[in-house]
FIDREN-333075 format. One record per residue (C-alpha): y, x, z. Coordinates in steps of 0.02 Angstrom, whole numbers, always signed. Layout:
Y,X,Z
Y,X,Z
...
# end
This chain:
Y,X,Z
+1896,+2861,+5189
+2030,+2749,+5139
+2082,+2695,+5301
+2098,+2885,+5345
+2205,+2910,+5182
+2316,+2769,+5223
+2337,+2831,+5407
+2397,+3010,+5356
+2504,+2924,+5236
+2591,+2835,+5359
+2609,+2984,+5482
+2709,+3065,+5338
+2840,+2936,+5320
+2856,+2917,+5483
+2880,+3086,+5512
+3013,+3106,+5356
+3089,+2943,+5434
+3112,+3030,+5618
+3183,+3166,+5532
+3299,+3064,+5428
+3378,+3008,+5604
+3362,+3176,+5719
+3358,+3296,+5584
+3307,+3465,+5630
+3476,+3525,+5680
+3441,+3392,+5833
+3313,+3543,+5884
+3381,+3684,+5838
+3433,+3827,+5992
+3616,+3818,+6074
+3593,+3996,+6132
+3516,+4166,+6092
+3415,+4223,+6243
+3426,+4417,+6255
+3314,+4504,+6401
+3290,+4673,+6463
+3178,+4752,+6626
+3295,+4925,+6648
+3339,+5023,+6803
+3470,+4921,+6904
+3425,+5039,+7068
+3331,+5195,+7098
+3339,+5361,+7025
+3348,+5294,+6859
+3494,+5159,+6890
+3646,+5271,+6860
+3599,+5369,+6699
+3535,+5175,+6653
+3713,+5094,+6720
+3799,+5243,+6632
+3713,+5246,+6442
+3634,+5077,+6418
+3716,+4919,+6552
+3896,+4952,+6521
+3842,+4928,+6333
+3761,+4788,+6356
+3867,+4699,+6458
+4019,+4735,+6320
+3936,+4685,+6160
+3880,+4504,+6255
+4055,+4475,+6316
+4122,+4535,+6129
+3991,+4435,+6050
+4013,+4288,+6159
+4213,+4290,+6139
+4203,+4254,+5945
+4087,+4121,+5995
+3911,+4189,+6000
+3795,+4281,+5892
+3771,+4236,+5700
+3610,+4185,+5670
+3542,+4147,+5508
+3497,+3958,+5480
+3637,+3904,+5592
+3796,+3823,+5525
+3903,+3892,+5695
+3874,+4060,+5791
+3762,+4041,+5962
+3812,+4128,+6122
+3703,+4247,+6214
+3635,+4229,+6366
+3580,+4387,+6411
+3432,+4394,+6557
+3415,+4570,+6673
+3286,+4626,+6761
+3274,+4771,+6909
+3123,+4894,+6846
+3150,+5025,+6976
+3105,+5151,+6861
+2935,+5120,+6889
+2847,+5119,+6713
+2704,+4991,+6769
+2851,+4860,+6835
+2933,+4889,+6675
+2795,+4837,+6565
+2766,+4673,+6706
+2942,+4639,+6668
+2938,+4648,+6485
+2795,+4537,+6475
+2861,+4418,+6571
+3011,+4398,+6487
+2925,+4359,+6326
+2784,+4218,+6391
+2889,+4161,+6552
+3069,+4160,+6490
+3025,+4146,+6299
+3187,+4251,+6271
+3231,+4277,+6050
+3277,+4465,+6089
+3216,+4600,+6183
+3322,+4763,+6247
+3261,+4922,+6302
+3215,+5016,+6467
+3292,+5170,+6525
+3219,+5323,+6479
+3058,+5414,+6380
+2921,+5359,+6492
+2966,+5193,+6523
+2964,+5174,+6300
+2824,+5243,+6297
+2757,+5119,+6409
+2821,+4946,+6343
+2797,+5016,+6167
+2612,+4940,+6146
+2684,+4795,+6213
+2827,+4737,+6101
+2714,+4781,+5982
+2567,+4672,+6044
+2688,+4551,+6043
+2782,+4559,+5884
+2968,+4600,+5983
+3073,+4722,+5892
+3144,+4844,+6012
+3275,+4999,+5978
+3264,+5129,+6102
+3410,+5221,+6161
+3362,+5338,+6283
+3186,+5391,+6225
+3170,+5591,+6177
+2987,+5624,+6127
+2885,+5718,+5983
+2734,+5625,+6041
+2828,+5432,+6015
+2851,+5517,+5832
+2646,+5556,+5804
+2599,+5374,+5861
+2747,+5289,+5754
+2626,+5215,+5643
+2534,+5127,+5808
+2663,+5049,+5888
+2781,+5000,+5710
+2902,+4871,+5841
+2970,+5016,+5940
+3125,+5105,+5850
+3211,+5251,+5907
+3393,+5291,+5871
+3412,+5454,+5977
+3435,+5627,+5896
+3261,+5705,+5941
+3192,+5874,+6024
+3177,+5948,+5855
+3329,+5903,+5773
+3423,+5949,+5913
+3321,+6114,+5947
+3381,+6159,+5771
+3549,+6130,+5812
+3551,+6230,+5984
+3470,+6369,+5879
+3585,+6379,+5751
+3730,+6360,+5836
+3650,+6517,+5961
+3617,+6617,+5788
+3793,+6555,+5737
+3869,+6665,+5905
+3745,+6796,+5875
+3671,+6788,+6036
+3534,+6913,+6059
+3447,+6865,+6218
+3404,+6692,+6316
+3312,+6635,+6449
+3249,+6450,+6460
+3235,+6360,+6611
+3136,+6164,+6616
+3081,+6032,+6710
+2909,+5965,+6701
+2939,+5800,+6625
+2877,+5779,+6450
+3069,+5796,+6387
+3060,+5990,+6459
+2900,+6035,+6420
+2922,+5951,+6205
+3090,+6043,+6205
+3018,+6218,+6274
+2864,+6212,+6129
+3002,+6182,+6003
+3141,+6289,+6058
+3046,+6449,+6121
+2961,+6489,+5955
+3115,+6447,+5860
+3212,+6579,+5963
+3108,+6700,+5912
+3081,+6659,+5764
+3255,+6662,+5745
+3264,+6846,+5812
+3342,+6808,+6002
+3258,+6871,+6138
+3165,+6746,+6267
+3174,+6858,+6423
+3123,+6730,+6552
+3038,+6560,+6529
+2998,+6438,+6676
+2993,+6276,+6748
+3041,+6193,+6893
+2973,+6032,+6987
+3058,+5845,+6962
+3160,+5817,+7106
+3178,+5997,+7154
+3299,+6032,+7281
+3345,+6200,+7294
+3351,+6301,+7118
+3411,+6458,+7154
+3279,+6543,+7187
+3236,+6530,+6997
+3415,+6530,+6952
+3420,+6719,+7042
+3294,+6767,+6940
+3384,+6718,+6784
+3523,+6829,+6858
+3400,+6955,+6853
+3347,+6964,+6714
+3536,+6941,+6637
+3513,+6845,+6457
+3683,+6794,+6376
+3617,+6611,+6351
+3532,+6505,+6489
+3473,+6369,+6414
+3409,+6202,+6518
+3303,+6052,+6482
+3321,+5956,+6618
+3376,+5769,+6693
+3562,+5720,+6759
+3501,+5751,+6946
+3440,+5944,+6873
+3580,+5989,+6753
+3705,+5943,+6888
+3584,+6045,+7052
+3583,+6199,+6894
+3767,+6186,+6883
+3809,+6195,+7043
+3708,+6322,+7121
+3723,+6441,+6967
+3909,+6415,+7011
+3867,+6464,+7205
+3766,+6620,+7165
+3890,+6708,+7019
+3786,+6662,+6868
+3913,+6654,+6717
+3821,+6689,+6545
+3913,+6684,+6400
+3794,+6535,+6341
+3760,+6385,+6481
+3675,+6242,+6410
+3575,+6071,+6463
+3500,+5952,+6400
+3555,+5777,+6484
+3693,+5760,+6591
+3823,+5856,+6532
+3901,+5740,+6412
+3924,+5602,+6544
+4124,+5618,+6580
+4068,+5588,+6772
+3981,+5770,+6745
+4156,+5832,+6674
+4242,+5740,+6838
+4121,+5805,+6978
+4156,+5981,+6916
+4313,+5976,+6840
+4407,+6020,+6669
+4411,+6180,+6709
+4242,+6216,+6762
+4148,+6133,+6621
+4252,+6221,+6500
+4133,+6293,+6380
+3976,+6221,+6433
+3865,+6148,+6308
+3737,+6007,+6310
+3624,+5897,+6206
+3727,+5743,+6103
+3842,+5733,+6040
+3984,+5614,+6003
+4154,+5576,+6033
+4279,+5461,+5980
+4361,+5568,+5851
+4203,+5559,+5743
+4245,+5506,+5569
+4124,+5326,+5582
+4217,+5193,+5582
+4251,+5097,+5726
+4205,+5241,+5847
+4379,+5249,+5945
+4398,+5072,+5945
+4216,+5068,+6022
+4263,+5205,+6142
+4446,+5114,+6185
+4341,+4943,+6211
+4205,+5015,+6332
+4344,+5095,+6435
+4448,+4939,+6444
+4297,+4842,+6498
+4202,+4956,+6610
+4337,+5060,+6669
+4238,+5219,+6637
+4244,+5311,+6486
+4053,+5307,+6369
+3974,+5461,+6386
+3950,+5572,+6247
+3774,+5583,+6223
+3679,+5422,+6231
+3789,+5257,+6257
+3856,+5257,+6065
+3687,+5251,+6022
+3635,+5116,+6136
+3795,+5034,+6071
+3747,+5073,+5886
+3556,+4992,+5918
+3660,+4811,+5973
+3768,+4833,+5814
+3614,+4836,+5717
+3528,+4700,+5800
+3658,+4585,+5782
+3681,+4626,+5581
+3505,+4606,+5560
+3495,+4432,+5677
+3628,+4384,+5536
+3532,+4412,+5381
+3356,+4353,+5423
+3373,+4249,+5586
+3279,+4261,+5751
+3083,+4291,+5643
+3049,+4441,+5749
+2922,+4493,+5589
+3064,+4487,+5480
+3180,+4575,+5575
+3067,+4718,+5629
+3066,+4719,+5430
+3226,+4722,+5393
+3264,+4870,+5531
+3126,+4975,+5456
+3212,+4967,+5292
+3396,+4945,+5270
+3556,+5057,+5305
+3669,+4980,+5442
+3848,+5052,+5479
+3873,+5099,+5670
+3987,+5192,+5763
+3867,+5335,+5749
+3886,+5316,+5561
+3755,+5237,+5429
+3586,+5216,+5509
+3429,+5247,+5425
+3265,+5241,+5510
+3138,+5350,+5429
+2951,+5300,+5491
+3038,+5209,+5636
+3147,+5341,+5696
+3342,+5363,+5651
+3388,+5510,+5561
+3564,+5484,+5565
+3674,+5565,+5714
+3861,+5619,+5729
+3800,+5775,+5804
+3675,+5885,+5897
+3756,+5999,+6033
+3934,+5955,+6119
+4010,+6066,+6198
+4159,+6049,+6325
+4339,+6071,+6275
+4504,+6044,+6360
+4423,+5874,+6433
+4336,+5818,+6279
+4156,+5836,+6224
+4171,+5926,+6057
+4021,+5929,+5913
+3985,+6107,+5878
+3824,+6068,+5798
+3773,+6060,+5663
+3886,+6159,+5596
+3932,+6042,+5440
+3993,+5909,+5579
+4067,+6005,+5698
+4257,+5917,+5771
+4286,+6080,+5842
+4213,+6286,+5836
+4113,+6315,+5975
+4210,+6411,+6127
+4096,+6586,+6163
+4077,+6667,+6285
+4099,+6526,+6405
+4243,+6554,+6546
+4201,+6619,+6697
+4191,+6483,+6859
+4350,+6448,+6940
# end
């Protein structure tokens, strides 16, 4: 027993001895390793590229030019080295990818995929694994029932409901009697349909047609004819970039002008604005919204950085967000460290200041945003709901095509 004592004993100061000589500075990290498993081809890649990799790719390089990321427990800043990898799209690589980067490359910090379906999917595993994770791009009532399940996925995006109030109330706000709803059968159409429709009518505008379309339809005007048909002074669209953009375009082809046109993602990418032109966007409204004139601070400086770095301007629906989720991160990383348990913590509980103004996530989801509907105006994408943060009054009826 004594021998045993004396043993441990000895252990101890030898221990406290090594660590006299290499104290534990000697093994402390001279990086942050930052990974994500997103869409760099595919469908998903450009909506990915547009709202989430340009982001990305500026906060490292502004992190890493004031010498690296502030890190709790570390007497300098450390820079990041920041780890991509190609998930197609495909939900079932995405979660490979994700796992891999936390057992194979051990990396401190994980960022998020592209898109609903692929956060639902690596949801149970950040949270298996204990990574905090703020999703940009994720629009879904059902991630809001299973919060309490997976408590390391946070969401920053404005979500069907709150932005089906706005569309609604901005509609009531016009005094538009009559609508007709048009969706795609992704989970994002089908959650904003179940809101939207009964609010419409509750709301006393007419739904006169209601219908969905395929993913990866090509020809839409069949169903756009019968919108024509039925003639309802809003059309109102949940659908993807590759949708809102086929919509726009053939409703443009076969004369349908209501006083109302409206999507859901898409039309607040400036590249949406550029394909059609100032002109023809004029008046059209979509799901966001933000722009640089918002009154958070540090919003055009944002906006004036991405452009100088990317050469394209952020669009106006989900990139400030994405941006806003890396300007929490890195004010968290600076007030408890790299402890992923105490800085899924600190997220669920604080108030951090973002471009898209003071962040506060209620039961993991943000319910903080600059705005619900945009709208386009003379180039810009205006917030015309809700109506106490609206940077412009909504143009109605919308201008014919040129």
């Amino acid at each position: 027993m004594g021998k045993t004592i004396r043993t441990r004993r000895f252990l101890v100061i030898s221990v406290l001895a090594l660590l006299m000589v290499f104290p534990l500075t000697a093994f402390a990290k001279d990086k942050v390793k930052i990974g994500a498993a997103i869409a760099l081809s595919g469908p998903n890649a450009g909506p990915a590229m547009i709202t989430q990799l340009r982001n990305y790719k500026l906060w490292v390089d502004q992190v890493n030019a004031k010498g690296g990321l502030k890190v709790k427990g570390y007497d300098k800043p450390l820079p990041i080295e920041l780890t991509l990898y190609d998930d197609k799209g495909d939900v079932g690589t995405s979660v490979r990818l994700v796992e891999k980067l936390i057992l194979k490359d051990k990396v401190d910090l994980l960022l998020p995929p592209w898109g609903t379906a692929s956060h639902f999917a690596v949801a149970p595993i950040v949270t298996k694994h204990g990574y905090p994770m703020i999703g940009p791009t994720a629009s879904s009532v059902k991630l809001m029932e299973i919060a309490d399940k997976i408590p390391y996925m946070f969401i920053i995006l404005n979500q069907p409901t709150s932005q089906g109030a706005g569309l609604v109330e901005v509609l009531k706000d016009l005094k538009v009697k009559t609508a007709a709803l048009i969706r795609h059968t992704d989970l994002h159409g089908i959650e904003f349909v179940n809101y939207v429709e009964p609010a419409l009518k509750k709301a006393g505008i007419k739904v006169l047609l209601s219908e969905s379309y395929p993913m990866g339809a090509k020809d839409l005007s069949p169903l756009l004819k019968k919108v024509k048909a039925a003639n309802p002074e809003a059309v109102l669209a949940f659908s993807y970039p590759g949708g809102t953009i086929l919509l726009t375009k053939q409703a443009r082809t076969i004369g349908l002008n209501p006083k109302v046109f409206f999507a859901t993602v898409g039309v607040a990418f400036p590249f949406y604005r550029d394909m059609f032109k100032t002109e023809n966007v004029e008046g059209i409204m979509g799901a966001g919204a933000w722009n640089p004139n918002v009154k958070y601070a540090g919003a055009k400086e944002y906006f004036d950085a991405h452009v100088k770095h990317s050469g394209h301007e952020p669009d106006r629906w989900g990139s400030a967000f994405s941006y806003a989720a890396l300007q929490i991160m890195e004010q968290a990383v600076a007030q408890v460290g790299l402890d992923n348990k105490k800085l899924r913590d600190l997220i669920a509980s604080e108030t951090f200041p973002t471009v898209i103004g003071p962040v506060k996530f209620e039961n993991q989801f943000n319910v903080q945003a600059p705005g619900e509907i945009g709208q386009w105006q003379n180039g810009e994408f205006e917030v015309v709901s809700m109506k106490a943060q609206r940077t412009a009054k909504p143009i109605y009826p919308k201008p014919a095509w040129k």
